[in-house]
C-alpha positions in Angstrom: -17.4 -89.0 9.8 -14.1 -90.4 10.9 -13.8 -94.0 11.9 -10.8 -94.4 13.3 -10.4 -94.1 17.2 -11.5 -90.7 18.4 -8.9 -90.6 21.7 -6.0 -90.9 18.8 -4.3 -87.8 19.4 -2.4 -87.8 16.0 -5.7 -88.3 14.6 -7.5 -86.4 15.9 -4.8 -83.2 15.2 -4.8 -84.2 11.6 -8.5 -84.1 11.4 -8.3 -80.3 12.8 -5.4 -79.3 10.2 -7.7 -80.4 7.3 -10.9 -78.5 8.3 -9.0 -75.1 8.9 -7.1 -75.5 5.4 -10.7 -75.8 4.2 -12.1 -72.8 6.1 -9.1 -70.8 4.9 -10.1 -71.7 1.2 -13.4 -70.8 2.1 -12.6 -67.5 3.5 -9.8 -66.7 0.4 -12.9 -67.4 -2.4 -15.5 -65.1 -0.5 -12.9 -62.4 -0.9 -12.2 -62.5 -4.3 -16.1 -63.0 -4.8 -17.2 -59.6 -6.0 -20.3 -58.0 -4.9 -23.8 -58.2 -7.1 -25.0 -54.2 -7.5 -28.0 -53.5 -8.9 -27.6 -50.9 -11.7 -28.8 -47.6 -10.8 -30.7 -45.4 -13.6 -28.3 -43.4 -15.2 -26.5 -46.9 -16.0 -29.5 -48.1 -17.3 -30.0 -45.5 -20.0 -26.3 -45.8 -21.0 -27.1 -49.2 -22.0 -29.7 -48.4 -23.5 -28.0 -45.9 -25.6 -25.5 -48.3 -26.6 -27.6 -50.9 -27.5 -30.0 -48.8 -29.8 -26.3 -47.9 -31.8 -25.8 -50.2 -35.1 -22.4 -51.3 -33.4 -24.0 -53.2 -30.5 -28.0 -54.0 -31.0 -27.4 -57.0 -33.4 -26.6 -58.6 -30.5 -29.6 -58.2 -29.0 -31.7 -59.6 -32.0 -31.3 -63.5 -32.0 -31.0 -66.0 -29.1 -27.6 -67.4 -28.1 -25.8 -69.6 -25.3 -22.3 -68.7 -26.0 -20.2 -67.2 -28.0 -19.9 -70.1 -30.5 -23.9 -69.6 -31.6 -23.8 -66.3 -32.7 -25.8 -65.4 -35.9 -23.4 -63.0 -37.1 -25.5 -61.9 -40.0 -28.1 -60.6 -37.8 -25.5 -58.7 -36.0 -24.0 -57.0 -38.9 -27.1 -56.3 -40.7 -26.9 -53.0 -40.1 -23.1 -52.9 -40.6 -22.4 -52.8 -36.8 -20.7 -49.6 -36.6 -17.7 -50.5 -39.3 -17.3 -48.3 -42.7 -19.5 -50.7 -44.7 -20.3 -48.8 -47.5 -16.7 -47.3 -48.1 -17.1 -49.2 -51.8 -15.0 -48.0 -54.5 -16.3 -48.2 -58.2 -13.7 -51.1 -59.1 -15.0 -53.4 -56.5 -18.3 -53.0 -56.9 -17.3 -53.8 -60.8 -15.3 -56.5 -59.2 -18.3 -57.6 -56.7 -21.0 -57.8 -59.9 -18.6 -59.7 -62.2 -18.4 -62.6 -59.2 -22.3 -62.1 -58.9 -22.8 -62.3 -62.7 -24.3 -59.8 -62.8 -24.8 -56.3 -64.4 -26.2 -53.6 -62.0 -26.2 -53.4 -58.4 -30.3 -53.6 -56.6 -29.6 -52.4 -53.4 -27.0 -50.4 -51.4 -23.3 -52.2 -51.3 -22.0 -53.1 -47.6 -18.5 -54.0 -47.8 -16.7 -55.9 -44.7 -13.0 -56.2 -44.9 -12.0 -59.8 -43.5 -9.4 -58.4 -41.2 -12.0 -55.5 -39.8 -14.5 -58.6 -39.1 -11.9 -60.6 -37.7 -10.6 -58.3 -35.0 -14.2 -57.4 -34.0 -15.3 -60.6 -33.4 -12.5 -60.9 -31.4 -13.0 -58.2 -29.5 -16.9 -58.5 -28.3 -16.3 -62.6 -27.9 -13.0 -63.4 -27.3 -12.9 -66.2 -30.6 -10.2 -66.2 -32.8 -10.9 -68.8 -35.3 -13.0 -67.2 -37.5 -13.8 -69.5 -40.7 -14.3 -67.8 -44.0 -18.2 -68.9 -44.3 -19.0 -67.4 -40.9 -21.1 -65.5 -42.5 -23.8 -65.3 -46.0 -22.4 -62.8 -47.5 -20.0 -62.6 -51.0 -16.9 -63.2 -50.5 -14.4 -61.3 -53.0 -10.8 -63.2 -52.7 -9.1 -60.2 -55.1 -10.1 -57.6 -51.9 -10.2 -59.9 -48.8 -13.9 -58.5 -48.4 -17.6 -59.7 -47.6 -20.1 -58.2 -49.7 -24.0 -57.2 -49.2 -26.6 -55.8 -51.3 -28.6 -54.2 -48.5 -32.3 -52.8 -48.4 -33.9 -50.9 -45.9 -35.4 -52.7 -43.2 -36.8 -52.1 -39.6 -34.2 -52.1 -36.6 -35.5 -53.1 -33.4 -34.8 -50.4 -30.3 -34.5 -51.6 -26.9 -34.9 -50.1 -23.4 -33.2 -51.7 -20.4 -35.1 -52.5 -17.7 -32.9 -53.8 -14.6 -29.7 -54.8 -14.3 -26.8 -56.0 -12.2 -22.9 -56.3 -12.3 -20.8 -57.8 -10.1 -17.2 -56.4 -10.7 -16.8 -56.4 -14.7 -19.7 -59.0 -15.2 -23.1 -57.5 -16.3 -26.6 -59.3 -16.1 -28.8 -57.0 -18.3 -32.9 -57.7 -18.8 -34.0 -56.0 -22.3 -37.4 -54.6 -23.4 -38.5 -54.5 -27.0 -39.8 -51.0 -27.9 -42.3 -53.1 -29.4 -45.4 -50.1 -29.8 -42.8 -48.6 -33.2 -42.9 -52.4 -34.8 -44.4 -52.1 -38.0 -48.1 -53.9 -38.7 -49.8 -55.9 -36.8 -46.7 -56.7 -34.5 -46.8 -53.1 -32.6 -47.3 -53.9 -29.0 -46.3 -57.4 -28.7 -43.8 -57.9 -26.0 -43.6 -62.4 -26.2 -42.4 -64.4 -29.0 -39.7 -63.0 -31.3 -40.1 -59.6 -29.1 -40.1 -61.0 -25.5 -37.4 -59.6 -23.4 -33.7 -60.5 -23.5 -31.5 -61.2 -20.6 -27.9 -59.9 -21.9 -24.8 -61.9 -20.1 -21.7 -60.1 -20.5 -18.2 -58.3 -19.2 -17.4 -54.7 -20.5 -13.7 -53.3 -19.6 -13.4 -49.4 -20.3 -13.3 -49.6 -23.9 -15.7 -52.6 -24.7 -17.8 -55.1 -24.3 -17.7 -59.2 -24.5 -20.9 -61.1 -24.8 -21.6 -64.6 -23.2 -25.6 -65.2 -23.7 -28.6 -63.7 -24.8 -31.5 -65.4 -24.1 -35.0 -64.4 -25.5 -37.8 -64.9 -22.5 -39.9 -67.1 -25.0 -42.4 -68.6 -22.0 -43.1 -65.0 -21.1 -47.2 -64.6 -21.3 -47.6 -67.9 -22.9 -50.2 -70.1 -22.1 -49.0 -72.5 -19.5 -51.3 -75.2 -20.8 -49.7 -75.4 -24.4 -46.1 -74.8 -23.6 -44.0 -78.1 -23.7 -41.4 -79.8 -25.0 -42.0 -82.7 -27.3 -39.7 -84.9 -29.2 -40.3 -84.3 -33.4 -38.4 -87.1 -35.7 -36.8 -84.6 -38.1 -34.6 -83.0 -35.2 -32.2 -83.7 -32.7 -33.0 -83.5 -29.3 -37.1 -81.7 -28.4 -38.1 -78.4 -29.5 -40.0 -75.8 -27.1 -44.1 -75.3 -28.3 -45.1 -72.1 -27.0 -48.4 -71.4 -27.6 -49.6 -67.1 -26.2 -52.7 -65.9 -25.2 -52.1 -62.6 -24.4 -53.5 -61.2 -27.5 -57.4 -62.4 -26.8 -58.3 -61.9 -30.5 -55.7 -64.5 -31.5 -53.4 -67.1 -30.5 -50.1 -67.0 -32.0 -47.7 -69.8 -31.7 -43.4 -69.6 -31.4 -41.8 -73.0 -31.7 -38.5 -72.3 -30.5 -35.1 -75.1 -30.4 -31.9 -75.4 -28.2 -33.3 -71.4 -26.8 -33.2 -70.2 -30.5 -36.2 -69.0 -32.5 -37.3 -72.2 -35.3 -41.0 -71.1 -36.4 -44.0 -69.5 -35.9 -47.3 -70.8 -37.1 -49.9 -68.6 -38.0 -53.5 -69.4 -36.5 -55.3 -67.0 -39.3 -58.9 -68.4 -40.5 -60.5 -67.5 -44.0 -64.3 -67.0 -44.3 -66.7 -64.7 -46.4 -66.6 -62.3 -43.6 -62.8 -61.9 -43.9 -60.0 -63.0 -42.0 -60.2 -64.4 -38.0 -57.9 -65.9 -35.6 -57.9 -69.1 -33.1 -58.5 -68.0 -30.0 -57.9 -70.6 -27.6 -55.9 -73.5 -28.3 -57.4 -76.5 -27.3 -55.0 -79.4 -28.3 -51.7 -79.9 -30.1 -50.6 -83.4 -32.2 -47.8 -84.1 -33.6 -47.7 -86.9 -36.6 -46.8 -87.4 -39.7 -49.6 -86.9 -42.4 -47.8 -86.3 -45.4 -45.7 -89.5 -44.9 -42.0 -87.9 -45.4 -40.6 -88.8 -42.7 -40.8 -85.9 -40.5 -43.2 -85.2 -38.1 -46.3 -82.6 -38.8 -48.6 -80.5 -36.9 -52.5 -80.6 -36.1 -53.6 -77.6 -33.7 -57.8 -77.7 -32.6 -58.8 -74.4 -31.4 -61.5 -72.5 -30.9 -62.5 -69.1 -32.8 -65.9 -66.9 -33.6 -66.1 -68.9 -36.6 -66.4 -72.1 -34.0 -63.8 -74.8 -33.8 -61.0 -75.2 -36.1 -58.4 -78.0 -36.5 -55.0 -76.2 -38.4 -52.9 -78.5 -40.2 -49.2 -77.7 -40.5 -46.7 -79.3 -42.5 -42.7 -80.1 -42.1 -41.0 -78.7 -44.8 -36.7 -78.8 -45.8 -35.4 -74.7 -45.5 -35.6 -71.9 -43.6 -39.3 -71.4 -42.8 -39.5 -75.6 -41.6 -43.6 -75.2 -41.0 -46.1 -74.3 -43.5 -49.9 -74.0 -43.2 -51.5 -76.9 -45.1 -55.2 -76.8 -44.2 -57.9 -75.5 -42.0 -60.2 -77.8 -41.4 -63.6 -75.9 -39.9 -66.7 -78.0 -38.4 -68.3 -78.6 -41.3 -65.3 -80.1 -42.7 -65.1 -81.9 -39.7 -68.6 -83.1 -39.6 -68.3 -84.4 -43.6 -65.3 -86.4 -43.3 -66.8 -88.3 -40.3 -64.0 -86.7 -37.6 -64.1 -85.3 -33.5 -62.2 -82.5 -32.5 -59.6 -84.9 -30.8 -55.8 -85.4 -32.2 -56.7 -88.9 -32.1 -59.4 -88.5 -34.5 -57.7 -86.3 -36.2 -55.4 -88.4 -36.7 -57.7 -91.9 -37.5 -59.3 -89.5 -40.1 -55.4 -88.6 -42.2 -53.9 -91.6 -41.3 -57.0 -94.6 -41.2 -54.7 -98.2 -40.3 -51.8 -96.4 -41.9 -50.2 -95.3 -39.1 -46.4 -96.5 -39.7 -43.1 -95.2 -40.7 -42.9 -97.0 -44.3 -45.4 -98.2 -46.9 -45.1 -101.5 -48.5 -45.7 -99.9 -52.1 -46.3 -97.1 -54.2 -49.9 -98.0 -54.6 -50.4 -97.8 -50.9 -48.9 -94.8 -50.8 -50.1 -92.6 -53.4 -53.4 -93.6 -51.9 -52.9 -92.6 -48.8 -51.4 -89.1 -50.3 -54.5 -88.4 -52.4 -57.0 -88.5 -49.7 -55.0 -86.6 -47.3 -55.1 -84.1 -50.1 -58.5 -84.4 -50.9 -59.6 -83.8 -47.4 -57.3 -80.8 -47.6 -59.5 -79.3 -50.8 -62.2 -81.5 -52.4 -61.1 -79.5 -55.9 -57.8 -81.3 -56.2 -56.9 -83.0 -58.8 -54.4 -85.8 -59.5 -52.3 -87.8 -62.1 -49.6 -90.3 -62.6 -46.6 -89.7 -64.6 -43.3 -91.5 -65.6 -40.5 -88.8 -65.4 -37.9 -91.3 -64.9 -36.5 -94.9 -66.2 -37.9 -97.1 -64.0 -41.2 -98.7 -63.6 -42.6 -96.4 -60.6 -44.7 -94.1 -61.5 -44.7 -90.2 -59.7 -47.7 -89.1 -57.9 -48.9 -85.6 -58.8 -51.8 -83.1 -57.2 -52.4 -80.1 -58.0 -55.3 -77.0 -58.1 -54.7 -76.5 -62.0 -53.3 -73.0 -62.7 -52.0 -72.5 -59.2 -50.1 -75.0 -57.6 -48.4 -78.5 -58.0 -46.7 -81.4 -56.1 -44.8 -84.0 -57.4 -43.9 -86.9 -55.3 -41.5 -89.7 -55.7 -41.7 -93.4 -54.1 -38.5 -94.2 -51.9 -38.1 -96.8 -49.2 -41.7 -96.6 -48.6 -41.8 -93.0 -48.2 -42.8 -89.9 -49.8 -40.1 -87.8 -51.4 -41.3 -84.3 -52.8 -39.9 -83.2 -56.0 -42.3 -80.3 -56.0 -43.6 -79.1 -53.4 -47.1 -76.9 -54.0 -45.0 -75.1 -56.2 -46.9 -71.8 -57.7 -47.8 -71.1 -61.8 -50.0 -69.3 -63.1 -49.6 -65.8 -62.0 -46.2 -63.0 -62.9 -45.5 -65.1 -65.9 -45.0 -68.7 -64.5 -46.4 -70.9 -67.2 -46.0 -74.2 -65.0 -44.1 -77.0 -65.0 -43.4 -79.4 -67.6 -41.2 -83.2 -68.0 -39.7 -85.4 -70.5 -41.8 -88.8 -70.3 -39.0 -91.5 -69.2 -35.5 -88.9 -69.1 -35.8 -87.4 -66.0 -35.6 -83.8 -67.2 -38.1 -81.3 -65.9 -38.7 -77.9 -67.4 -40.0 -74.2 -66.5 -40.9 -71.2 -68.1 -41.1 -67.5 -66.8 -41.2 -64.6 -68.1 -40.4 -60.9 -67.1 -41.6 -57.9 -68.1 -44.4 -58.8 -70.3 -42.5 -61.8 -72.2 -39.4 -59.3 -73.0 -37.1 -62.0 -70.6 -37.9 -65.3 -71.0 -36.3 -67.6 -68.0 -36.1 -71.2 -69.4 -34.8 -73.7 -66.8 -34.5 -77.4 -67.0 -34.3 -79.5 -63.9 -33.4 -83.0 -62.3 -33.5 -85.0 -59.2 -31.6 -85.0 -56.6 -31.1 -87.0 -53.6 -32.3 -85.0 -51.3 -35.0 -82.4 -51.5 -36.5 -80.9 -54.0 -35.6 -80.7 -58.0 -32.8 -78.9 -58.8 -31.4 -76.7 -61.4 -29.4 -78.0 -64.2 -29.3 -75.6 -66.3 -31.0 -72.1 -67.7 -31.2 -69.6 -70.6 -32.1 -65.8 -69.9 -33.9 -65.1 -73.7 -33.8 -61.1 -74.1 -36.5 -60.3 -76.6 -36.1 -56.4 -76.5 -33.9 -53.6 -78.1 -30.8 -53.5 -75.0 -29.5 -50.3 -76.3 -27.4 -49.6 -72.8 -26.5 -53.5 -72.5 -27.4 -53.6 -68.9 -29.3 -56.2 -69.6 -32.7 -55.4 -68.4 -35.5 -53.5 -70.5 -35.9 -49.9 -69.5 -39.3 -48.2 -70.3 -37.5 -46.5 -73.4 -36.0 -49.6 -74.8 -39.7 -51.6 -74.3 -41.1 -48.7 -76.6 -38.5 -48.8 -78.9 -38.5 -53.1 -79.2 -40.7 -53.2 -82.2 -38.1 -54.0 -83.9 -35.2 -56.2 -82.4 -32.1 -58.4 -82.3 -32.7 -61.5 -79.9 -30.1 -62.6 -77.1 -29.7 -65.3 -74.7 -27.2 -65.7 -72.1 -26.9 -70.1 -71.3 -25.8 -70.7 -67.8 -24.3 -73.7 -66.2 -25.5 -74.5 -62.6 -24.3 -78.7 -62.5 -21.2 -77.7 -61.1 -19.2 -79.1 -64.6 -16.6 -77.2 -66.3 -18.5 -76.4 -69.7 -18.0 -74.1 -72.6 -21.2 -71.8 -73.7 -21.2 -74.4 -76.8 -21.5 -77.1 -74.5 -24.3 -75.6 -73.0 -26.1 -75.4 -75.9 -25.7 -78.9 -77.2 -27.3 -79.9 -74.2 -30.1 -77.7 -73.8 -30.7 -78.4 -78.1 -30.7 -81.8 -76.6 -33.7 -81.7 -74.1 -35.8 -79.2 -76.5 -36.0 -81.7 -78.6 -37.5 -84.2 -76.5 -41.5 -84.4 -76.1 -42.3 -82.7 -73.1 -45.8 -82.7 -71.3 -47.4 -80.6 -68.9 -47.4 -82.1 -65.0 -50.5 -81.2 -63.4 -53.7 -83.0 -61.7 -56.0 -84.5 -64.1 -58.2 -86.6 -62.1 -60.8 -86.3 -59.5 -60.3 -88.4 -56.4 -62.5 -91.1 -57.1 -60.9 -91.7 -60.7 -57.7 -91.5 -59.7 -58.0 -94.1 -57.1 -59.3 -96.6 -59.8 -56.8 -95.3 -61.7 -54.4 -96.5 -59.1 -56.4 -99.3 -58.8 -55.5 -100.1 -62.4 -58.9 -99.8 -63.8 -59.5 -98.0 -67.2 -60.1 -94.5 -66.7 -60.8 -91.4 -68.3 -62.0 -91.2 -72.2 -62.1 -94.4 -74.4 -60.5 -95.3 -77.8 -64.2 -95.8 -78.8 -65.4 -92.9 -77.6 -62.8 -90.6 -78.8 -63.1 -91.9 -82.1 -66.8 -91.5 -82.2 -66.6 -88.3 -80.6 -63.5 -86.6 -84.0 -66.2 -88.2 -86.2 -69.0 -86.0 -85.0 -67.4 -82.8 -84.5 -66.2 -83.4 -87.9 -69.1 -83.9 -89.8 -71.0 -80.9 -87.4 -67.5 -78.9 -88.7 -68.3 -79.6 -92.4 -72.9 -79.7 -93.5 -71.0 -81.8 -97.0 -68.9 -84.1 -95.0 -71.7 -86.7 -94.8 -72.4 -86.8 -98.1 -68.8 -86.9 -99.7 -68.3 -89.8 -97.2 -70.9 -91.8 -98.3 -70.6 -90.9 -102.1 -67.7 -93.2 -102.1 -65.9 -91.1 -104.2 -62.7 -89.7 -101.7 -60.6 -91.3 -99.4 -62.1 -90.3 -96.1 -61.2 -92.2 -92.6 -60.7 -92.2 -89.3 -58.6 -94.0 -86.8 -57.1 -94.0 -83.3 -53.1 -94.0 -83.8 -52.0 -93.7 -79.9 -53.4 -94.0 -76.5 -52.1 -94.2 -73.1 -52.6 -93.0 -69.8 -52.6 -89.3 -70.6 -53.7 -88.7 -74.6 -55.4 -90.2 -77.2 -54.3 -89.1 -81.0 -56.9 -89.6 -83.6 -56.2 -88.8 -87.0 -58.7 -87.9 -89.3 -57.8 -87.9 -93.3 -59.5 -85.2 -94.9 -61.1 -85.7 -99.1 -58.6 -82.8 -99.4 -55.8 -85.3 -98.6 -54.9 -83.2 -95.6 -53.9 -85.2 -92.6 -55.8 -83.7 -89.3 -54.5 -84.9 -85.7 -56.2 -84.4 -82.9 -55.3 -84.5 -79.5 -57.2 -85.4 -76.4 -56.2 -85.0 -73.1 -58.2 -88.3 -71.7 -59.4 -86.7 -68.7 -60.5 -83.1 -69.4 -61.7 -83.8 -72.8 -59.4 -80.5 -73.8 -58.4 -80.8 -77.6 -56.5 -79.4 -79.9 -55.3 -80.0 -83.4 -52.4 -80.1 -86.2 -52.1 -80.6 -89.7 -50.1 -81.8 -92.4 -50.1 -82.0 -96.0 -48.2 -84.0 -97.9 -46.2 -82.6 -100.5 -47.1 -79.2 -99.2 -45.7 -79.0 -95.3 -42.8 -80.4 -94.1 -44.0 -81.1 -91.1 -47.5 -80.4 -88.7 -48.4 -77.0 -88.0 -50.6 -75.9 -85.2 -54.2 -74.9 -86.2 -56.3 -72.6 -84.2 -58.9 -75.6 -83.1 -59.3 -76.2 -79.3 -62.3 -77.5 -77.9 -63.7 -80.3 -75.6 -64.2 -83.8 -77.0 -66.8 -84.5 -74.4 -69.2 -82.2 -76.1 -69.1 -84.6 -79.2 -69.8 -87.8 -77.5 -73.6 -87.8 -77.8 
């Protein structure tokens, strides 16, 4: 209102100039305004044409606000309408020789860097395209982006409504969701919920603004929220669905962009069920990391369920770590409540940091044991200093290896797999810091052997690796054909040494390091111990098989070995003995010297009880040679 004096003329005509400027300004804007038209159905289906071609339905695939957060490796990964396969035979030489590699797996897509350029341009408007915008190989000798690509399903959409006003469309998308393979068909929420399309379109294109995925359509009002998790910036969306009423599935989704799903699948006798109804959702950290991890109680018709999920570092940020049924529940002493949940992970250690490794690792095992009561644990000193690494494991399946850092857990090995498609496990040099792994291919004609160290962050890394090809390569392509398996009865080794540090390094180089670390001792990591024993273990009680009983133990399966052993013992005629030469936390070594002047040493993993032994003879060997004995020392201790 206007405080000056209302009977001031010259006010009172300058108050009147002002209000019809503004009116004017009013009346200019609603006629540039254009109208909002709904789109009739003829429009519809041309969209829905175009956006079913490879040139325009990547856009369609992945959330985005703007411009700016366009994945545009979903977008070309059907090549986008451009000649992506127009490969000649010199650049796909050219492409393998910068992949190191011999033969190609897949079909080549090619994308020349000016081609990308201008269409990026053109459907967004952005013109400073960096030369990582997107994953694929970059050749600098042809300016191109390179792709092995395999076949793979391509979503089709049908528009559903629609409105324009001018050049400016507002288009709502429907997956076609009943031709998505398995057990997706039908689903129209999560990954497949509609998208609202933002966009202008002149005569000969179109520019995209937005395209947000409807994620909180069918979800279960209930458990949808936001929440605040440590590891990321700003909240994250939990979305849980009920639509399906066999099973609950669960988006969690950041910034409008898709971050994880977490699957609610139960394992019993009578095959595989699903949560039904989610009842409550924590969020804490059990595995002490430093990011925060997920406990989800629901109900199924195998009764309730509480679904552990943990925060991992890479592209898939959530994995399943236990289910924990009512029986579970019930043993452990635990309500189907988070916070009970929670008291029954955590106890009083509910804090950021512990104050040492012993407090940790402790925590750590029975979270794992509560997780499956057949884990099995150890200590081990890969490195230099005086704190030790806490491993747990299922033996032949999985292992973790954990570090101690400013009170917090730092995986080295995360439930990494062994055991199966020629894994033999994973292996470390006592004090260096090296860690090893052996694969094989084909039946042991490759042989992958790959050492490994720490690094800051994350998990081990690779140093270095030798490819070992035990098999007749009659094409040289490197990779054993059925013809060249048959005819490997006869062959001439090869190994190819790569470099992965990042040094400049000569083959020779190589070599003298890997001869290095294959000449260090190297011992197996896996669990050893129970829970109980490891936690006196950790206690720093004495654990596992004694120096006593060990000895008594070689000195009985000896004499059961041999019906004469007694008897040349006690004859006093040879030089017979036994003693303990090593111990420590992992193996005893107890050498036995035979009347035959042989030298046997056995040795005993102090935990299992497994055994095995080598000999030497002096004057004879040059050094111990493995005999075929392996058995259980415990079997011996009577």
């Amino acid at each position: 209102m206007n405080s000056t004096d209302n009977n001031d003329p010259e006010q009172e005509s300058d108050t009147e100039e002002v209000t019809q400027e503004q009116v004017e300004t009013v009346d200019e804007s609603n006629e540039k305004q254009e109208p909002i038209v709904a789109l009739t159905e003829a429009e519809l289906r041309e969209f829905t044409d175009l956006f079913n071609s490879d040139e325009y339905n990547g856009f369609l695939l992945e959330s985005y606000n703007s411009p700016e957060e366009i994945n545009w490796d979903s977008v070309l990964e059907f090549g986008a309408g451009l000649s992506v396969q127009d490969v000649s035979e010199n650049e796909i030489s050219d492409y393998l020789e910068s992949k190191g590699e011999k033969e190609l797996y897949g079909d080549l897509f090619v994308i020349r860097k000016s081609e990308l350029s201008d269409y990026i341009i053109r459907h967004t408007g952005l013109n400073n395209m960096t030369e990582d915008i997107i994953s694929w190989d970059y050749v600098s000798k042809h300016d191109s982006y390179y792709k092995e690509h395999w076949a793979a399903h391509q979503n089709q959409y049908t528009c559903i409504s629609g409105e324009k006003a001018g050049d400016h469309y507002e288009l709502r998308f429907r997956v076609n969701s009943e031709e998505l393979p398995g057990a997706n068909a039908g689903k129209n929420y999560g990954k497949w919920a509609d998208r609202v399309l933002k966009m202008t379109k002149t005569s000969d294109t179109m520019v995209f603004e937005s395209n947000v995925i409807q994620w909180d359509d069918y979800c279960d009002e209930e458990q949808t929220f936001d929440v605040e998790l440590s590891q990321y910036d700003g909240s994250v969306h939990f979305v849980t669905y009920s639509a399906n009423p066999d099973e609950t599935d669960i988006t969690i989704v950041k910034d409008g962009k898709f971050l994880a799903d977490l699957y609610t699948s139960i394992y019993s006798e009578d095959g595989t069920k699903y949560l039904k109804k989610v009842i409550a959702v924590g969020f804490f950290d059990f595995n002490s990391d430093g990011m925060d991890d997920i406990a989800v109680i629901g109900d199924s018709d195998l009764g309730k369920h509480v679904l552990l999920y943990e925060s991992v570092p890479g592209d898939y940020p959530f994995e399943s770590f236990a289910d924990l049924n009512e029986e579970k529940m019930s043993d452990i002493g635990c309500d189907f409540t988070i916070a009970g949940v929670k008291e029954a992970l955590l106890g009083d250690k509910q804090k950021e940091q512990y104050s040492s490794y012993q407090d940790l690792y402790m925590h750590l095992a029975k979270v794992y044991s509560i997780q499956d009561d057949k884990n099995q644990f150890d200590l081990i000193y890969a490195d230099a200093d005086d704190i030790p690494e806490f491993v747990v494991g299922y033996p032949g399946y999985w292992v973790s290896l954990v570090a101690y850092e400013n009170g917090k857990a730092h995986y080295l090995m995360n439930r990494w797999p062994y055991g199966a498609g020629g894994n033999g496990g994973y292996s470390y040099a006592p004090k260096k810091g090296i860690y090893y792994n052996g694969n094989a291919d084909y039946a042991g004609a490759i042989y992958y052997n790959t050492y490994m160290s720490k690094r800051d962050k994350g998990e081990l890394g690779t140093d270095y690796w030798v490819k070992d090809n035990n098999f007749n390569d009659l094409d040289g392509d490197g990779w054993p054909s059925d013809d060249e398996l048959q005819a490997s009865g006869e062959y001439v080794g090869s190994s190819e040494y790569h470099n992965e540090t990042g040094k400049d390094m000569t083959e020779d180089e190589i070599k003298e390091v890997i001869s290095l670390y294959e000449s260090y001792e190297m011992k197996q990591i896996s669990g050893r111990m129970d829970y109980p024993t490891f936690l006196d273990k950790l206690a720093g009680k004495e654990v596992g098989i004694t120096e006593e009983q060990a000895l008594t133990a070689i000195k009985n399966y000896c004499l059961e070995q041999n019906a004469d052993l007694e008897n040349i013992v006690n004859s006093g005629n040879y030089t017979v003995y036994w003693n303990v030469e090593s111990i420590d936390d992992a193996d005893i070594v107890v050498l036995y010297r035979s009347y035959t002047g042989s030298q046997l040493r056995y040795y005993i993993d102090r935990f299992s009880g497994s055994t095995y032994s080598k000999e030497f003879v002096p004057g004879i060997t040059e050094e111990e040679q493995w005999t075929d004995e392996y058995f259980n020392v415990k079997d011996y201790m009577n």
